[in-house]
MIGU-520478 format. One record per residue: x, z, y of N, C-alpha, C, O in turn; residue in one letter. Coordinates in steps of 0.001 Angstrom, whole numbers, padded with zeros to 6 digits, always signed. Each point is the difference from the previous one (the first is absolute). Example, Ala and Ser with C-alpha at 12.3 -4.5 7.8 and 13.67 -1.06 7.14 Angstrom:
2
+013190+007800-005690-000890+000000+001190+000900+000000+001200+001036+000665-000019a
-001386-001385+001069+000820+000060+001190-000770+000730+001090+000509+000169+001108s
//
This chain:
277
-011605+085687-008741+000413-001399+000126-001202-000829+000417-001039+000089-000654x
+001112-000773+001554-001053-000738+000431+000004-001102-000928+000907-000571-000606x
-002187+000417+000653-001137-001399-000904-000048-001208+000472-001017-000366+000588x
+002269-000616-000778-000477-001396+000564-001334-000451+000007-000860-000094-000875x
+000897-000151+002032-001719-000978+000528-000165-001137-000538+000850-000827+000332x
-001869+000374-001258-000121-001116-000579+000496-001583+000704-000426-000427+001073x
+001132-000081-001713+000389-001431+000968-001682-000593+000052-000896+000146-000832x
+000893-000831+002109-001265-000707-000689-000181-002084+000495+000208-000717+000978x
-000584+000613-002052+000353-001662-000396-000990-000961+000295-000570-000441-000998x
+000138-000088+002285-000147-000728+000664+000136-001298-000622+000842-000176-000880x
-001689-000836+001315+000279-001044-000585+001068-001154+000786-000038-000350+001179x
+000762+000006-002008+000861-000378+000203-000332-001425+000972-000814-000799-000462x
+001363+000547+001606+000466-000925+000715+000313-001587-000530+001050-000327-000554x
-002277-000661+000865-000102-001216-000195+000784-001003+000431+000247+000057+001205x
+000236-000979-001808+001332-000979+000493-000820-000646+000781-000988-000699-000227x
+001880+001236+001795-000880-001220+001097+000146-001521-000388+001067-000558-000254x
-002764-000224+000249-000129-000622-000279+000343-001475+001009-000498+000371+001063x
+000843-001261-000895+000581-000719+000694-001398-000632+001132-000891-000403-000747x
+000655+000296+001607-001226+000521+000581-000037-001992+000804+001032-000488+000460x
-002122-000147-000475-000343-001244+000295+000655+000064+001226+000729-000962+000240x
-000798+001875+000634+000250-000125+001596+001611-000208+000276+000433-000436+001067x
+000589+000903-002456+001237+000067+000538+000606-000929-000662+001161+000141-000387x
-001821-001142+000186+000397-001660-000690-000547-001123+000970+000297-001194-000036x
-001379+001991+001134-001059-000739+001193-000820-000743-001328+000149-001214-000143x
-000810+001796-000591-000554-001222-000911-001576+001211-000203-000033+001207-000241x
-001124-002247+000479-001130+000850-000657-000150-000502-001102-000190-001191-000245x
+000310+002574-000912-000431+000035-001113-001343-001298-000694+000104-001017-000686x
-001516+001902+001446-001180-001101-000931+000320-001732+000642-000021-001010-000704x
+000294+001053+002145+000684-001494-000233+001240-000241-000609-000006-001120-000510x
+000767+001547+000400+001266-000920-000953-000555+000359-001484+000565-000773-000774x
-001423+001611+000084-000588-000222-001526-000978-001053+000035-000251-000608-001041x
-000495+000239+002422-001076-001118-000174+001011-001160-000390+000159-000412-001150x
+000547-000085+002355+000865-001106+000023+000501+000135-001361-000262-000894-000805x
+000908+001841+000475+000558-000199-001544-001130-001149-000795+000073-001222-000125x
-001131+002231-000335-001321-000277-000393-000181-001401+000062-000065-000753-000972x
-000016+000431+002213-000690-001799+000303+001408-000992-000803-000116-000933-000794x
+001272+001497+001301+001169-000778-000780-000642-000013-001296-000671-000959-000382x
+000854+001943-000263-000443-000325-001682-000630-001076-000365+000394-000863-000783x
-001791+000940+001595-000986-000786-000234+000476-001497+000393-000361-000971-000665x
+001340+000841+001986+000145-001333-000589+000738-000425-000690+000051-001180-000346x
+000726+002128-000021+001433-000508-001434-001037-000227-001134+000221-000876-000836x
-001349+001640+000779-000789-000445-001647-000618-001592+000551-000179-000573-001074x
+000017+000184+001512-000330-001538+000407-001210-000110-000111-000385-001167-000061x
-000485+002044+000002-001441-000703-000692-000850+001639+000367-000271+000240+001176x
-000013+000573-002044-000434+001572-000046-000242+000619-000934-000403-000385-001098x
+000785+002087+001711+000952+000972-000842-000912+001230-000046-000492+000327+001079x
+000269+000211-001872-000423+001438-000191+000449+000721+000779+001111-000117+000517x
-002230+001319-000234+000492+001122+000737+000835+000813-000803+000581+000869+000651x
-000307-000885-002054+000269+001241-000341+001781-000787-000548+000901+000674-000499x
-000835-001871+000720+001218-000535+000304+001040+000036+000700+001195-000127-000267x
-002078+000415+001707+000517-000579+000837+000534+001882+000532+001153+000131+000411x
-001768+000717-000459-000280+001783+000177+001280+000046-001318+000908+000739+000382x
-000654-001259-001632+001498+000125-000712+001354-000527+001052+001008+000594+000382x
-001630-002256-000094+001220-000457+001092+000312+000563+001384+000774-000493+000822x
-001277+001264-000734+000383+000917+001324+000105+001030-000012+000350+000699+000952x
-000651-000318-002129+000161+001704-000173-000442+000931+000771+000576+000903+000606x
-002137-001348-000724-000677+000801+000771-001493+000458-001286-000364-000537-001047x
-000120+001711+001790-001412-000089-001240-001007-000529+000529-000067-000046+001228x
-001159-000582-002192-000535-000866+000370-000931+000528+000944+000326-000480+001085x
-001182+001120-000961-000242+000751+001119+000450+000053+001377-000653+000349+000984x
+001746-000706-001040+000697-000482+001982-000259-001393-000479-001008-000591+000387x
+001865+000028-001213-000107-001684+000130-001462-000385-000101-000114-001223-000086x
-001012+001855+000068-001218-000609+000084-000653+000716+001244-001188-000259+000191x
+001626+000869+000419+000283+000501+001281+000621-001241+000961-000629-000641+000842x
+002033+000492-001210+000637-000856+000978-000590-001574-000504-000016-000806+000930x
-000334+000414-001898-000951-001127-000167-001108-000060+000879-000158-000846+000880x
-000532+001697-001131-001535-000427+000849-000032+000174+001271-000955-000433+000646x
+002224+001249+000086+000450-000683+001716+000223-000972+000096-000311-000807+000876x
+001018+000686-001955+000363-002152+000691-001239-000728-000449-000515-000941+000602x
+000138+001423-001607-001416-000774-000164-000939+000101+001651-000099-000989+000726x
-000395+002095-000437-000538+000076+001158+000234-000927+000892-000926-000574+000573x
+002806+000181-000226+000432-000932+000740+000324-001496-000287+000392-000885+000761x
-000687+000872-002138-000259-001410-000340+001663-000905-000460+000311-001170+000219x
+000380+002137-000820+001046-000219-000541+000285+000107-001282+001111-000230-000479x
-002269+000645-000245+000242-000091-001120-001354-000002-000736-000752+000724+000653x
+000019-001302-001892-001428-000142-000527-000012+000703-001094+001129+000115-000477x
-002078+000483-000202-000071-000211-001885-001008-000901+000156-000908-000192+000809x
+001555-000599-002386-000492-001286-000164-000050+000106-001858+000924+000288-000761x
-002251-000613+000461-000348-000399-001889-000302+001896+000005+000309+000962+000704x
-001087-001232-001952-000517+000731-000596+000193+002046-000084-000701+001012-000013x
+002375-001505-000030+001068+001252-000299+000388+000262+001188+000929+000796+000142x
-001635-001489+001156+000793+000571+001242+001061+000199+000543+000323+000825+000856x
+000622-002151-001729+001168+000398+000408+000304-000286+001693-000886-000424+000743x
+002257+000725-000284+000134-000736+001227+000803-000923+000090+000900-000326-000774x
-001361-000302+002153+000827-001714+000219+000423+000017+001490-000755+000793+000562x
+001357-001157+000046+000351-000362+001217-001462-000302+000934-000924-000696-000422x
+000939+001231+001482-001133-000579+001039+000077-001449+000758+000935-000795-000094x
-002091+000634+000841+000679-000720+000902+000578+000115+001358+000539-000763+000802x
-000913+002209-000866+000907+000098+001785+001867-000053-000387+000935-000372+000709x
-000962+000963-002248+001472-000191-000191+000604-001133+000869+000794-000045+000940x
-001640-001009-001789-000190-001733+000013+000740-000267+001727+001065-000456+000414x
-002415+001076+000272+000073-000509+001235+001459+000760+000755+000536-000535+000971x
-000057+001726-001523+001397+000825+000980+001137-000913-000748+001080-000212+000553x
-001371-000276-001748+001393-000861-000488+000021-001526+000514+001096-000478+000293x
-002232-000291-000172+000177-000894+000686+000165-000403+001288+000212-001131+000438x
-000370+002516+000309-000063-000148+001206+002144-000315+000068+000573-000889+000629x
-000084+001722-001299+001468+000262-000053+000662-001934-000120+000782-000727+000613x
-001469+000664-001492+000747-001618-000268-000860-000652+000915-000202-001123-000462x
-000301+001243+001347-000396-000758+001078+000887+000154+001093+000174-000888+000835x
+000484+002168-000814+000641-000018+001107+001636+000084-000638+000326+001132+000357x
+000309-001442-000753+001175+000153-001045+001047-001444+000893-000494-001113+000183x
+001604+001396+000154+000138-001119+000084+001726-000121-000859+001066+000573+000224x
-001387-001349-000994+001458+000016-000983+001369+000122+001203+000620+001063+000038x
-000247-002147+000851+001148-000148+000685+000048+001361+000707+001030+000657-000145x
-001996-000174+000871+000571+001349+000229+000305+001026-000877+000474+001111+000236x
-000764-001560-001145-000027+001583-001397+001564-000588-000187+000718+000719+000696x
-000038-001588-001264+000799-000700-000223+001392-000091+000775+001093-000259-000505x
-001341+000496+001683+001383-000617+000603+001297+001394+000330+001216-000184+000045x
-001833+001330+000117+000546+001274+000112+000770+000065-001334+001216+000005-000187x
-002411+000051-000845+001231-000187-001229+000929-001009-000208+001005+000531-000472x
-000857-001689+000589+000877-001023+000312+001023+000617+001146+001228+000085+000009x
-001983+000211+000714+001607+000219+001055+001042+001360-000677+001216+000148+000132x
-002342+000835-000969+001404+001069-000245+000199-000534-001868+000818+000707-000588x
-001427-001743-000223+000587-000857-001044+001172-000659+000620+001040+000159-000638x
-000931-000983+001915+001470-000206+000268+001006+000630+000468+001165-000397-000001x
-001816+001997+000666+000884+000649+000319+001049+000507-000915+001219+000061+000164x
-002238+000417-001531+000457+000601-000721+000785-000976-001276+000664+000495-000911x
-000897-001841+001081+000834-000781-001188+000665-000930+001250-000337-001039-000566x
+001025+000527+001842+000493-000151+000885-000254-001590-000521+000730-000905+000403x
-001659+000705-001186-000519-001598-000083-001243-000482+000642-000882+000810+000287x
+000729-002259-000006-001335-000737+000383-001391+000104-000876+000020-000546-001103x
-001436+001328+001593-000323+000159-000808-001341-000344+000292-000477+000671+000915x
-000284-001525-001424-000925-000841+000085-001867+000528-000731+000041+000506-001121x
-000961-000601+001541-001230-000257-000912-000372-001383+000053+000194-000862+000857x
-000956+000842-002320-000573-001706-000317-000863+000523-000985+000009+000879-000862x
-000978-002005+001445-001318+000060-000435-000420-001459-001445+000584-001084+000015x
-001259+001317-000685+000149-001111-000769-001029-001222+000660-001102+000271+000476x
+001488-001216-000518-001040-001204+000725-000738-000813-001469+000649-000453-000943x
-001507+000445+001026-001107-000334-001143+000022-001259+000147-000119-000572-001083x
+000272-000459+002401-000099-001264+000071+001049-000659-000080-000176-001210+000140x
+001282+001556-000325+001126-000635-000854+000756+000602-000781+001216-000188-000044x
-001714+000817-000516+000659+001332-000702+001919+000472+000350+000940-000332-000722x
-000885+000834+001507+001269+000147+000944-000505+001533+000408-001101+000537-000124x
+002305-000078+000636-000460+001187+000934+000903+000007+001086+001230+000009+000046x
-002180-000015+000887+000308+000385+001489+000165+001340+000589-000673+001011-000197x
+002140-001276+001288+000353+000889+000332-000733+000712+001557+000147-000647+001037x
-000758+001717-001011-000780-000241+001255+000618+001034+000364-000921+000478+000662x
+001964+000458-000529+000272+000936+000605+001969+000326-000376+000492-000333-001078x
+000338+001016+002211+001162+000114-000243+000761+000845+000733-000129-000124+001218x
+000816+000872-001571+001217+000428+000533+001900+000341-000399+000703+000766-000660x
-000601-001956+001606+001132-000194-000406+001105+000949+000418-000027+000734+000988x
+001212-000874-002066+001191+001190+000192+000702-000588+001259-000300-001138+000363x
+001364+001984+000421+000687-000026+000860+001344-000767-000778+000471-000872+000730x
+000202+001001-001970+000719-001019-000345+000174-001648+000376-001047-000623+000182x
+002034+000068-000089+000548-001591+000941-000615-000295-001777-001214+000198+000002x
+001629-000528-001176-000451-000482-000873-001364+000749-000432-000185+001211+000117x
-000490-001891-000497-001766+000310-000057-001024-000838-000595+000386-001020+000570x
-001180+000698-001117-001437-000334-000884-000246-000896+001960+000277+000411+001127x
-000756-001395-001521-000467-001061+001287-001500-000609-000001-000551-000685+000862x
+000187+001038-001802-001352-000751-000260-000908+000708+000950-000243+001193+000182x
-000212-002368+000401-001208+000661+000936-001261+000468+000002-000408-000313-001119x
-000520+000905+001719-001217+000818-000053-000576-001329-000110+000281-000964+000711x
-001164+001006-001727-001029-001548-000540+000604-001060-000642-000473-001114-000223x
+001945+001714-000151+000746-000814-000743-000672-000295-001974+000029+001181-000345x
-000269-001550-000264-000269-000055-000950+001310+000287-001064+001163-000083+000394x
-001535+000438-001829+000854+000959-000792-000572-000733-001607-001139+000371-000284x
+001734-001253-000662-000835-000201-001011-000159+001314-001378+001070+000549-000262x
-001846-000249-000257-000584+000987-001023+001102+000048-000979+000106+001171-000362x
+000555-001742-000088+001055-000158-001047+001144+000432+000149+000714+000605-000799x
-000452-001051+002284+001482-000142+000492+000572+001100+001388+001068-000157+000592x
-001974+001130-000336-000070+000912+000742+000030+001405-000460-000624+000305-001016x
+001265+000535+001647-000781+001510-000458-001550+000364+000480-000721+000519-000852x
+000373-000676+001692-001605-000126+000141-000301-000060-000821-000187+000905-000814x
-000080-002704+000656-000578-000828-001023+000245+000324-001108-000650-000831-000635x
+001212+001561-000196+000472+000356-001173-000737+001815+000094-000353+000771-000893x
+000360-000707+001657-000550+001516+000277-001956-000273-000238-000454+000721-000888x
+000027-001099+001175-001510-000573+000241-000154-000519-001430-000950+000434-000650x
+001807-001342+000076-000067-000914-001291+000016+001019-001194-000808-000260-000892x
+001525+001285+000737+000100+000620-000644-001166+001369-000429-000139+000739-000975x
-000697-000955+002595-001054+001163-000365-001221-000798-000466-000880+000549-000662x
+000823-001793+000991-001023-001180-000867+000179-000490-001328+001021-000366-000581x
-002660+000451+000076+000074-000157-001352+000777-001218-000636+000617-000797+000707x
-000683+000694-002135+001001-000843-000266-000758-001163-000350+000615-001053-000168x
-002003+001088+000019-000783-001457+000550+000059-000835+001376-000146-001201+000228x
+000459+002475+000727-000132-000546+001777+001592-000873-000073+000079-001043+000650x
+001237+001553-001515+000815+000095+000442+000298-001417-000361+000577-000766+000771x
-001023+000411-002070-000004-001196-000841-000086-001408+001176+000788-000878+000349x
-002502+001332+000064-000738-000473+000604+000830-000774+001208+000231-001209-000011x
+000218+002224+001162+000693-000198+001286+001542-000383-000291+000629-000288+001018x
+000030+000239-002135+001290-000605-000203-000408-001223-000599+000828-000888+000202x
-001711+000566-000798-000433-001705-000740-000398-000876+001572+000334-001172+000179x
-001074+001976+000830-000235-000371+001385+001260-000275+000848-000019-001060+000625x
+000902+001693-000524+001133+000188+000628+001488-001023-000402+000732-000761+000634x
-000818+001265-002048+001159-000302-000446+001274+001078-000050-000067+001152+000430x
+001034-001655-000935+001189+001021+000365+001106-000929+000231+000755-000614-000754x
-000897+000703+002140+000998-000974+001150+001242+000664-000406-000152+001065-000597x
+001398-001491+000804+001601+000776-000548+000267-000492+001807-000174-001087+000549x
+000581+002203-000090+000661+000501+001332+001262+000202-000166+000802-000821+000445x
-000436+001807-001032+001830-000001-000511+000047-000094-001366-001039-000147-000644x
+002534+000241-000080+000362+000158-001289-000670+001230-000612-000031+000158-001221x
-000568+000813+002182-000228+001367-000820-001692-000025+000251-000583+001073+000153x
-000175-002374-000120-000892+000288+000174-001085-000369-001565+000110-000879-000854x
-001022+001901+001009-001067-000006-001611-000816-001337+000060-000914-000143+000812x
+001293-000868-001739-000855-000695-000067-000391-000132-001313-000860-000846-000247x
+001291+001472-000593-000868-000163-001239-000995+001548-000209+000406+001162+000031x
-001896-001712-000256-000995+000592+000289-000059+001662-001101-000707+000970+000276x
+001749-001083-001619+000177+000992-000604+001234+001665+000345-000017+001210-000226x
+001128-002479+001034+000881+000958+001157-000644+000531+000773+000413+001156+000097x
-001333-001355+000627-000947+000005+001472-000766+001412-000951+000574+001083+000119x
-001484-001128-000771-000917+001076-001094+000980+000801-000155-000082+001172+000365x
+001324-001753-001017+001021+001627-000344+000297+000605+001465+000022+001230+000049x
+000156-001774+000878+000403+000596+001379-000979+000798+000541+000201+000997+000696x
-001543-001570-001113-001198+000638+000804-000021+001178-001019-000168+001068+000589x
+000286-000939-001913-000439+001126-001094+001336+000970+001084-000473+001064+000402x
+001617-001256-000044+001329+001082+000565-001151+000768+001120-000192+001212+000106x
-000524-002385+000713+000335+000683+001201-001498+000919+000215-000275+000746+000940x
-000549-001077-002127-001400+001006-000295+001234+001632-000547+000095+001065+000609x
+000456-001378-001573+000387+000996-000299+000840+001286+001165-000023+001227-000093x
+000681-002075+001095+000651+000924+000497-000496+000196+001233+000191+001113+000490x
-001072-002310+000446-000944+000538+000422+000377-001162+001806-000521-000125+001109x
+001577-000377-001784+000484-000840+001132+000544-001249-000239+000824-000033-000914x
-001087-001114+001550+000659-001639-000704+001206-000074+000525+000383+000970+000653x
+000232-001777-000763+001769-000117+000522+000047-001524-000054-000237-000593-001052x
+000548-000054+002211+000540-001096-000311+001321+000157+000848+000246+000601+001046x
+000761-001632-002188+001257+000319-000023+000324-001808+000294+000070-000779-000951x
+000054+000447+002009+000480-001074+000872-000624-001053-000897+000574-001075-000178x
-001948+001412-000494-001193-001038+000035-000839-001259+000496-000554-001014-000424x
+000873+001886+001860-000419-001053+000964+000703-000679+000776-000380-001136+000284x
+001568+001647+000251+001125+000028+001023+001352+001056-000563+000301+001184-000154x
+000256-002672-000019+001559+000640-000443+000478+001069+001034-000175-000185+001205x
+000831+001396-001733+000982+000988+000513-001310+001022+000986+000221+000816+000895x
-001442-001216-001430-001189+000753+000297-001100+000862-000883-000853-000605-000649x
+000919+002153+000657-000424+000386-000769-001091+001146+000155+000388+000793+000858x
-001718-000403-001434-001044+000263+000360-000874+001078-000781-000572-000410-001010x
+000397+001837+001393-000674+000540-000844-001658-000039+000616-000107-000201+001210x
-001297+000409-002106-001343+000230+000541-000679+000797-000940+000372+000162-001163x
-001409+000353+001700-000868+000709-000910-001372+000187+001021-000114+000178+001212x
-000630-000280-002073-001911-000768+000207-000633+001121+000806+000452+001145+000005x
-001689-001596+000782-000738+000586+000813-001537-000072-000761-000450-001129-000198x
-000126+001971-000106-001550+000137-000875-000373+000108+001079+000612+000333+001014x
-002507-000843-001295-000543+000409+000821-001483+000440-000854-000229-000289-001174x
-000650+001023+002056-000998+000721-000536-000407+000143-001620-000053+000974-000750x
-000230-002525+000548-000245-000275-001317+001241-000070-001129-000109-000450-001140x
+001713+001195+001953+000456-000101-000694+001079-001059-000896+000755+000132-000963x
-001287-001571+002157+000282-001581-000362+001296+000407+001010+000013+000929+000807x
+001316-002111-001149+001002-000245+000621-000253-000847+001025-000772-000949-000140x
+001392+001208+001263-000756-001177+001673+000935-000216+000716-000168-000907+000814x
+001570+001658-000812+000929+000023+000843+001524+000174-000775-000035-000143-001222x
+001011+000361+001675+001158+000802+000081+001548+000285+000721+000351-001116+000384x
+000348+001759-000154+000270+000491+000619+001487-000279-000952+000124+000185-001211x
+000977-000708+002231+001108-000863-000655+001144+000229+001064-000065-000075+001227x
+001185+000393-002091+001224+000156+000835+001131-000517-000179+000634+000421-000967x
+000103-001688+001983+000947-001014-000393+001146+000376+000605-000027+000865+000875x
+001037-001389-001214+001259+000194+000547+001227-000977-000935-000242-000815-000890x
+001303+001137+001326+000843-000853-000596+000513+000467-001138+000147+001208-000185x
+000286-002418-000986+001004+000942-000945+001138+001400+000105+000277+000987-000681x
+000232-001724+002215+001009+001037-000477-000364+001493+000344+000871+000870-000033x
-002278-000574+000389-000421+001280+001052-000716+000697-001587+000207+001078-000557x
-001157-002323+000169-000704+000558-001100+000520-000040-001077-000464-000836-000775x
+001279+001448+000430+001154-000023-000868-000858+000517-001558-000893+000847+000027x
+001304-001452-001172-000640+000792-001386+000046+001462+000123-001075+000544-000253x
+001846+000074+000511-000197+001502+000065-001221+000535+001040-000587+001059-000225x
+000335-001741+001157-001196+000298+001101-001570-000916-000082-000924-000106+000807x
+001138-000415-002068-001401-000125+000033-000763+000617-000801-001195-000291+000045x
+001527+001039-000747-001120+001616-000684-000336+000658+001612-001130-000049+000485x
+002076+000536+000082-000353+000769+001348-000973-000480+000859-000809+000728+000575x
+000874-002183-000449-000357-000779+000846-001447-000152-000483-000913+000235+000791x
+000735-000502-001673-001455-000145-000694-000640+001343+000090-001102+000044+000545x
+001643+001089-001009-000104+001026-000037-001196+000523+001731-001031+000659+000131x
+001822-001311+000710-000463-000024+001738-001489-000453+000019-001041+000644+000132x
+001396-002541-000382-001180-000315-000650-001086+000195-000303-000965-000351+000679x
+000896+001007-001862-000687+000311-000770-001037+001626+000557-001136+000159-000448x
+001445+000343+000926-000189+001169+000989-000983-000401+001013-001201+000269+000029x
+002097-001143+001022-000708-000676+001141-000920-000572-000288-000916-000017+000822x
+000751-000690-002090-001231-001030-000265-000887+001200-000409-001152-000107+000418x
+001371+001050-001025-000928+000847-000193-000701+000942+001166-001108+000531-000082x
+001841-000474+000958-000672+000820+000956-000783-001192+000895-001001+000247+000673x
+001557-001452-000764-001120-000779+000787-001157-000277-000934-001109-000190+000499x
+001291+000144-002003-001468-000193-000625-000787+001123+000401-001112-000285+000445x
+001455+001621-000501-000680+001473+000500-000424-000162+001186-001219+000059+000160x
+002060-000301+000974-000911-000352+001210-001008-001285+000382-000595-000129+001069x
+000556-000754-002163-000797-000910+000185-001597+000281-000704-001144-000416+000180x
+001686+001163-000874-001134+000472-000756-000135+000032-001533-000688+000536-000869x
+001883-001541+001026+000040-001050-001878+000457+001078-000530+000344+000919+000743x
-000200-000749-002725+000332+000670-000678+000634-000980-000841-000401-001151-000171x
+001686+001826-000476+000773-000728-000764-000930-001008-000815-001212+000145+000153x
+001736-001316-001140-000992-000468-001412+000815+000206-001075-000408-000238-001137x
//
């Protein structure tokens, strides 16, 4: 009877590893970039052996991929412990961006498929500091015979608008005090907030859900969802507002409608540069 030949056991076969080239992404740059992000989410500066936990890398590469960007002037150690901080060439590739940034073009593409996709008029406004109002500097209106009419540079008051109620609501409640004791609270229709504790409960709704609503506030049988535009620092500067008539924006369609909103304003804070506050 013949003698089976020993099997013999080889080492076993490694789970191909997902390889930088078939994502198009190089590895030590997308762990640097990681890297420099960190450093500016800590606001100030972070340990190496922090920052080698937040990336999940050992510290040994991250002080590796540190002292390249150091070389290039994107990143320092700074005090005693060496931690790191942002450079200034960072400085100089991020400012160069908001030098050349221009809001209305970042802006109007999303506006045109915000009305495609909610078949309403849909506007940006900016807040105006010198009469505390916000102006409308940009628009696209729906193909509907009934429609939102207010024109590009038309003015919008803070109280009585979805904008304006959108902007009011991401300002503190000293600013808010402040610019309604300035203003006043003018009454436009029967459904409009003029007592300054209604106005606070409306603004506490529309922090919470992330969008203001005015409900024929300003203009009877006219009704309006918005939600805010951040910018770098994070401060409210703009927003992004969609009107139409009662009978289109019906109570059942303004969760959806905000919902749009609320999206769009976010992808224009991302392309502007801003981050939520």
């Amino acid at each position: 009877m013949a003698t089976p030949l020993p099997v013999k056991r080889g080492k076993k076969p490694r789970a191909a590893a997902a390889s930088p080239a078939a994502t198009g992404q190089v590895q030590s740059l997308t762990r640097g970039l990681t890297l420099l992000e960190f450093i500016a989410a800590s606001h100030n500066s972070v340990a190496l052996t922090e920052l080698a936990q937040q990336a999940g890398l050992p510290n040994s590469t991250t002080h590796r991929l540190l002292t390249t960007m150091q070389q290039q002037g994107f990143v320092r150690q700074v005090g005693d412990l060496g931690h790191w901080a942002i450079g200034a060439q960072a400085f100089i590739v991020g400012s160069s961006f908001l030098q050349s940034r221009n809001l209305l073009a970042i802006v109007h593409p999303v506006l045109r498929r915000l009305m495609e996709a909610s078949g309403e008029t849909v506007n940006l406004a900016v807040f105006d500091h010198a009469d505390s109002q916000v102006i409308i500097i940009d628009q696209v209106q729906c193909n509907a015979l009934m429609r939102m009419s207010a024109p590009i540079g038309g003015k919008l008051p803070l109280h009585a608008s979805g904008a304006g109620k959108a902007l009011l609501a991401q300002f503190s409640e000293a600013k808010v005090s402040e610019l309604l004791h300035r203003t006043g609270l003018h009454s436009y229709t029967h459904a409009t907030l003029t007592s300054p504790a209604h106005l606070k409960e409306d603004l506490a709704h529309t922090r919470k859900r992330g969008y203001s609503f005015d409900d024929e506030e300003h203009a009877l049988g006219l009704r309006c969802v918005a939600a805010c535009l951040f910018d770098e620092h994070h401060a409210p500067f703009a927003a992004l507002s969609l009107s139409g008539p009662l009978s289109r924006i019906t109570d059942d369609r303004v969760t959806e409608l905000g919902a749009l909103v609320i999206q769009a304003a976010k992808e224009v804070t991302l392309a502007y540069g801003g981050a939520r506050g």
